[in-house]
C-alpha positions in Angstrom: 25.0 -1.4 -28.5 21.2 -2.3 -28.2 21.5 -1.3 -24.4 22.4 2.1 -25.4 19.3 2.5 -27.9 17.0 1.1 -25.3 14.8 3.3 -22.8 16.5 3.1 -19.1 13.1 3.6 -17.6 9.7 2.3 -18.8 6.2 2.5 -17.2 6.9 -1.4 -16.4 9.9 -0.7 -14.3 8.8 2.6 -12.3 7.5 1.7 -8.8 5.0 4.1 -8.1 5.6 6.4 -4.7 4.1 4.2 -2.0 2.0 7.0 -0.5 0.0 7.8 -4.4 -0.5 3.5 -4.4 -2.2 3.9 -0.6 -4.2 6.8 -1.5 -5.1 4.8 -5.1 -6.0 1.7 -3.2 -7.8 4.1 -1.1 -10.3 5.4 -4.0 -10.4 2.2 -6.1 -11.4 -0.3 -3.3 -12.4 2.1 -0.3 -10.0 0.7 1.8 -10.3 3.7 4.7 -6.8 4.3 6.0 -5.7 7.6 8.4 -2.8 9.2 9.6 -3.2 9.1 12.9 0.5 11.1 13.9 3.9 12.0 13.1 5.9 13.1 16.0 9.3 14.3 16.3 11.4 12.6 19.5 14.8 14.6 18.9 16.5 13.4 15.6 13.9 11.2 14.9 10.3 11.3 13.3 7.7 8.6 14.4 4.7 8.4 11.9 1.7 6.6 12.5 -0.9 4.9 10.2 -4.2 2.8 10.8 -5.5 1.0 8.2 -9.2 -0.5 8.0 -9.8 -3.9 6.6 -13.2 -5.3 7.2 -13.7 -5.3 11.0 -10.2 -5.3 11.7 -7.4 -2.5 12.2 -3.9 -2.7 11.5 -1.2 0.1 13.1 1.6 0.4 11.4 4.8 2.6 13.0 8.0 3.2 11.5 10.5 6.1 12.3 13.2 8.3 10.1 15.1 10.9 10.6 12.6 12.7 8.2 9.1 13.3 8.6 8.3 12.4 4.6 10.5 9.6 4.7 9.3 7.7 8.0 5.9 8.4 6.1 7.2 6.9 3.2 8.3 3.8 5.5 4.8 3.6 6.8 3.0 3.4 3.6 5.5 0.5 2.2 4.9 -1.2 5.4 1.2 -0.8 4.9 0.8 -2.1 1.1 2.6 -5.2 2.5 -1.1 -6.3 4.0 
């Protein structure tokens, strides 16, 4: 019974959307990051992100058969760091 009166989601167990935690990072340290493409081969999209830390610069790729999702991929990927 006291699962049914609790909340089923609480600010402590929503994962925020990777792509608003890259562009937060983004403002809060200035961690410069930029899309560099997202390109459509057939079925599939292929997005492309560099991401500046200090002197060196990470490319990350990941591919979906949607654009927003392989973006999604690419920003999960990235936060990993």
């Amino acid at each position: 019974m006291e699962r049914f009166l609790s909340p089923l989601v609480t600010p402590l167990t929503l994962y925020p959307h990777p792509i608003r935690e890259l562009q937060d990072l983004r403002k809060l340290r200035q961690i410069p990051f930029q899309w560099k493409k997202v390109e459509r081969y057939g079925s599939k999209s292929i997005a492309t992100l560099e991401v500046w830390l200090g002197s060196e610069v990470f490319i990350k790729t990941s591919s979906a058969g949607v654009k927003k999702i392989a973006r999604n991929y690419v920003a999960q990927e990235a936060l990993s760091l």
